[in-house]
N, C-alpha and C positions, 0 to 999 in steps of 0.2 A: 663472126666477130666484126664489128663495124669498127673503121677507121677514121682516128680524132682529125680533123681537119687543122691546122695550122691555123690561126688566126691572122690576116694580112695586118706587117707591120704598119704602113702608112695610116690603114684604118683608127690603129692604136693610137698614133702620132695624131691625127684629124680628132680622135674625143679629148684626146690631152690639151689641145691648140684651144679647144672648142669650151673648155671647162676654165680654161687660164684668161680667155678674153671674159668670160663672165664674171673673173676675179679680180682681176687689176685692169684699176683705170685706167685711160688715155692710150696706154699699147695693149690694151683689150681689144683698138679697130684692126692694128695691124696681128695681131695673132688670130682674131676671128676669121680673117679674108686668107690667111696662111692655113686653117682648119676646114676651110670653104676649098682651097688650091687641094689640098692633100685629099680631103676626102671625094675629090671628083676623081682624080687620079687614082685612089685606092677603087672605088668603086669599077672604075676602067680593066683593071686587075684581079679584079674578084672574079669579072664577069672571065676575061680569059685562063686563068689557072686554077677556079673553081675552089680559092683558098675559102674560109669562114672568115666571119666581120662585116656582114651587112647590118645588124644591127648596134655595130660598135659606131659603121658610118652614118647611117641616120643620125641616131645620139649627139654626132659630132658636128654634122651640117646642125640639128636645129639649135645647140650649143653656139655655136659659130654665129649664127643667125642672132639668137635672141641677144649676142654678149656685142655684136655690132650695134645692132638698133639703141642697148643699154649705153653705151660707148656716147655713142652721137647724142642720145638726149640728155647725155652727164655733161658735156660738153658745150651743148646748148644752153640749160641751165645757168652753168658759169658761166657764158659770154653776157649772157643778157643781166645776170645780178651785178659781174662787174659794168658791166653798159651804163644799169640804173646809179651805182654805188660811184661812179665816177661825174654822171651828170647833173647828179644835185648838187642845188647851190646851197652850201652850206657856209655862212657868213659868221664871222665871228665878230663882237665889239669888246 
């Protein structure tokens, strides 16, 4: 009979962080880089108590990864439209 390995929690917590930065804006960067923190950490763990969740932590670093990168270029978007949206001159008679 083979024995079910426990899934390590942080790993869990690192695709949950990692799936929530890709869903809400603007603290999308601070949950991605807290899904980035967890799952270096989980992985650290995995390797010493041989628990399961390496592919929860993958999932969750490229999760993390792609909801940062989404994060900054949603954010850049809006600086530069209000940039343009502020600097025309719009006159009125």
């Amino acid at each position: 009979m083979s024995e079910i390995k426990q899934s390590n929690s942080k790993a869990i917590v690192a695709l949950i962080m990692g799936v929530l930065s890709l869903l809400i804006p603007f603290i999308g960067i601070i949950l991605g880089i807290l899904g980035l923190i967890f799952a270096s950490k989980s992985k650290q763990e995995i390797k010493l108590t041989g628990e399961s969740g390496n592919g929860l932590v993958t999932a969750g670093k490229v999760c993390s990864i792609i909801g940062i990168i989404l994060n900054v270029l949603v954010i850049l978007i809006f600086l530069v439209f209000f940039y343009f949206a502020v600097s025309t001159d719009i006159t009125t008679y």
